[in-house]
C-alpha positions, 0 to 999 in steps of 0.5 A: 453532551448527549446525542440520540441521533446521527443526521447527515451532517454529523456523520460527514464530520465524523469521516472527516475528522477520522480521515484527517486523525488517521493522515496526521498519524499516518507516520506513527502507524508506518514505523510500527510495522517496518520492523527491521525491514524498511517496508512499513507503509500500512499508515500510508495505504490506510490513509490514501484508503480513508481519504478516498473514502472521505473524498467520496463522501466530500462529493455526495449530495446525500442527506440520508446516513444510509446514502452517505455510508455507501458513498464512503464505502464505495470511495474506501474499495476503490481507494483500497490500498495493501491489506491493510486498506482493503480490510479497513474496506471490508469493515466499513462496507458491512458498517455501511450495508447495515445502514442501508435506507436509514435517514439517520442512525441511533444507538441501535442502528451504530451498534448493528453496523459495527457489528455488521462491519466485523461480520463482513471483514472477517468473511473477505479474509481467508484465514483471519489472523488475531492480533491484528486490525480485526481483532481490534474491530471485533473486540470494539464493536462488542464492548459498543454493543454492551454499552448500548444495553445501558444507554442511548447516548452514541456519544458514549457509546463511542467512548466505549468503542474508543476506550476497548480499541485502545485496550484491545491494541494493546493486546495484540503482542500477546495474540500476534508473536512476532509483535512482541518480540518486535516490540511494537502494536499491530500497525493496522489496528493503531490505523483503526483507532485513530479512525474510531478517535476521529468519528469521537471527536467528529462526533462530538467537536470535542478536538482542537488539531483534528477539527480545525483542518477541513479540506475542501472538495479541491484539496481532497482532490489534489490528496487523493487524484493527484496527477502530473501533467500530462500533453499529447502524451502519445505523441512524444518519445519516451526518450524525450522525458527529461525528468522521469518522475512524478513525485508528489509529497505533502510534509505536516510542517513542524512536525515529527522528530525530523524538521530541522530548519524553518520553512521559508516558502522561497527558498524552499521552491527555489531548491526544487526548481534546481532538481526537477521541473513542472514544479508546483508548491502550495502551502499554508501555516500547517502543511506544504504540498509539492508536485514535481518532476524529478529524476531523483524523487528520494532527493525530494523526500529527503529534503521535504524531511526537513521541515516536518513530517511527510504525510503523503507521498505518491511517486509514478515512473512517468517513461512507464506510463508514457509506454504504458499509454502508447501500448494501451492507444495500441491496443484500442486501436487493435480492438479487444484481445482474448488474453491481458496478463496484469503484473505489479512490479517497482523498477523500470528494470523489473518491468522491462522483464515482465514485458519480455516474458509476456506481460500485456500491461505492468502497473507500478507498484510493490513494497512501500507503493502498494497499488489501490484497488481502482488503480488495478481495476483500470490496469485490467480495464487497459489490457482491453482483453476477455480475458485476464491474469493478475500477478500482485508480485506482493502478499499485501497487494493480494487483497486489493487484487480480488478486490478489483477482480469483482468490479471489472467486467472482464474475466479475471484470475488472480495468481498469487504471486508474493515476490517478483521472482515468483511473478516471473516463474509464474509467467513462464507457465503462461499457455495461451491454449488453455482456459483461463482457470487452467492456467491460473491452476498451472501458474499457481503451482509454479510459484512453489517451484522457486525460491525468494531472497531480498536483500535490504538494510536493517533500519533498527535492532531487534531479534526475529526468531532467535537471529539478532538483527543490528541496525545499518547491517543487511538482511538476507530475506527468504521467503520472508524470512529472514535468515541473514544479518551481515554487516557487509551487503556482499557477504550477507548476499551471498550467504543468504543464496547459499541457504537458498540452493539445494541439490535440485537448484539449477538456475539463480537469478540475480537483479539489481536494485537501485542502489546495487552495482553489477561489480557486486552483482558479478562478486555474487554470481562467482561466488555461487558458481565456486560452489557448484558450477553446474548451476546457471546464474542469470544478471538483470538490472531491475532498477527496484527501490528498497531491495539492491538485490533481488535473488531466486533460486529455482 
């Protein structure tokens, strides 16, 4: 087969093969970047990312590529999730620049994009890292370019794109240290060549699984802007929600290492209804999509675990957003403030705390939930202020932070603020005298004022940096790395706090997770003051998924 040209029908099924290559694998990419630490979500934010992105282009009426590309690159940057989502939308909005104006794309025209794509990645990265999805996207996209010297078949062109992704995927552990000493591939660059495969095959028809889904424009909604059901919601209590999670999940039937029964589509709504309500299921012979609400969302997840594989999970703290809706019909009503402060945390706890230090609107997210880039534009946007703070909390919500900065009309600063500990800190130096860059200065220096520690299980064996890490044990994390592996949670808390504290130490604070306890939490805070009782120790409950302690040392 032989194609000369891209017209607007081939290049809709080229983005909606890679959005549904990627989402089937969104799984495989996960497990390549948890490592020991249970955090890997790079396949689910770059598949939310590229299924907005498709979504958009699912809606355009364009019949012109060059319309088409934009619309895509549009829907990935609102879309963007993680670091990983929002340089996949850096790749694909030069991608898309360069086809501005084209009725239809031929091998130059592909080539000038991919190149154009790496351009435009690598200049949104401050310190662009080798071994990773970059490298990936530029080594691609030159061994397209030389293809495209010898021929002007795009099909080749992108089996040449294809062929140096994977070669170049391969490599990144001996660009990138801590892959090969984990034993895995960059996770974002496999991202990448599941969507390259995807535009291969769209491309070409060439695929049985990847082309025989098509997703309507309904599904693609229900994928991507699914939302509970929400009536009179300021009107209610928040005390009076019953079930205080969303939970949202669509399990790939049959599929992965997991399914352990069959599915039976009565039996399977019939267990939920006893767990939650405003239960919806919808399902066919490959997949089962489930809203529900539920106090126990990981009970959902799990028992979804039992039939396939979860290919899309979205869970919202509904008592949150019902406080969050109220606070923002406030301040509509109040009219237009002169300061918002923007936080991101998980844990009703954690957000509680922000609110008491001074936090105008707390968006729900962190490790595992990272936040789109629309999802932080709208949190800015119910702020209702001039001007506006934004605290990530997290290094791989930073990306899409900035994102959001340049698309809102508001004045925003961004404190990047990698951990909840530093999130607090930072808030403490809040002045609402000074000017929007001097306390963006101020809080930033902050942040090298405290230390950052997180407890959480080891979910595999490896060795990290000389420390031999076993499964099941737990971690002590600081500053994001790891110092601890114990097989006893309280033992390796109050290890890795003792690595923490210095001469200058004065405060620790302790917050406990969801699956902490405060007999543990206290075992801890005495064993910090057995060492030196001038030091302060401070217990909050956090309620935050993944970590049962969250420590800083300041």
């Amino acid at each position: 087969m032989k194609v000369l040209e891209i017209k607007d029908k081939e290049f809709q099924d080229m983005v909606r093969v890679a959005a549904h290559r990627l989402g089937v694998n969104a799984e495989f990419v996960n497990s390549l970047n948890v490592f020991p630490v249970p955090d890997g979500d790079t396949g689910t934010n770059m598949n939310l990312t590229v299924k907005s992105g498709a979504k958009a282009v699912n809606e355009s009426s364009a019949t012109d590529v060059g319309t088409l590309a934009q619309a895509f690159a549009k829907g990935l940057l609102m879309g963007a999730r993680g670091n990983s989502g929002v340089i996949t939308s850096q790749i694909f909005r030069g991608f898309a620049k360069s086809m501005a104006g084209k009725t239809t794309l031929n091998s130059q025209d592909l080539v000038d994009a991919l190149t154009g794509g790496v351009q435009t990645a690598y200049q949104a990265v401050m310190k662009p890292v080798e071994g990773t999805i970059l490298t990936v996207a530029r080594e691609a996209a030159k061994a397209a370019l030389i293809k495209a010297n010898s021929t002007d078949d795009i099909v080749e062109i992108l089996q040449a794109l294809v062929a140096e992704s994977k070669k170049s995927l391969a490599n990144t552990p001996n660009l990138l240290p801590v892959l090969k000493e984990v034993g895995v591939v960059d996770s974002g660059g496999q991202g990448l060549v599941f969507i390259y495969e995807g535009f291969l095959e769209g491309l070409t028809g060439d695929t049985s699984d990847a082309d025989a889904y098509v997703p309507d424009e309904t599904e693609m909604n229900e994928m991507v802007n699914a939302t509970h059901h929400q009536s009179a919601q300021s009107q209610l209590s928040t005390a009076d929600i019953q079930y205080g999670y969303c939970t949202e999940m669509m399990v790939e039937l049959g599929q992965g290492e997991q399914p352990t029964e069959p599915f039976e589509i009565n039996h399977f709504r019939e267990y939920l209804s006893k767990i939650g309500d405003s239960l919806l299921v919808v399902a066919d012979d490959e997949v089962v999509k489930v809203h529900v609400h539920t106090e126990n969302p990981g009970q959902v997840l799990d028992y979804g675990q039992h039939f396939g594989t979860l290919a899309k999970i979205k869970i919202d703290n509904m008592r949150i957003q019902h406080e969050s809706i109220i606070e923002s019909d406030e301040k509509e009503t109040q009219g237009p403030q002169e300061w918002g402060i923007v936080t991101i945390a998980a844990g009703e706890g954690v957000s509680d705390l922000f609110r008491s230090l001074g936090a105008t609107y707390v968006l729900s997210g962190g490790q595992t939930m990272n936040p789109s880039t629309q999802d932080i534009v709208d949190a800015i946007n119910a702020t209702n202020a001039e001007k506006v703070l934004v605290l990530p909390n997290n290094g791989n919500i930073l990306l899409a932070a900035q994102q959001a900065a340049e698309v809102v009309k508001a004045k925003v600063a961004i404190v990047p603020s990698k951990s909840i500990s530093q999130g607090m800190t930072a808030l403490l130096s809040f002045s609402p005298d000074a000017s929007l860059d001097d306390n963006q200065s101020e809080m930033t220096d902050s942040l090298a004022t405290v230390k950052s520690g997180s407890i959480t299980e080891a979910i595999r064996d490896t060795e990290i940096d000389g420390l031999a890490i076993h499964k099941g044990h737990y971690m002590g994390i600081v500053d994001g790395k790891i110092l601890v592996d114990d097989p006893n949670r309280q033992s390796a808390a109050i290890e890795m706090v003792t690595k923490m504290l210095d001469a200058d130490s004065e405060i620790v604070t302790i917050i406990i997770g969801q699956s902490g306890n405060k007999d543990e939490a206290q075992a801890i805070s005495d064993a910090v003051s057995a060492q030196d009782d001038e030091i302060e120790v401070e217990i909050h409950q956090g309620d935050q998924p993944v970590y049962p302690y969250l420590i800083s040392v300041e």
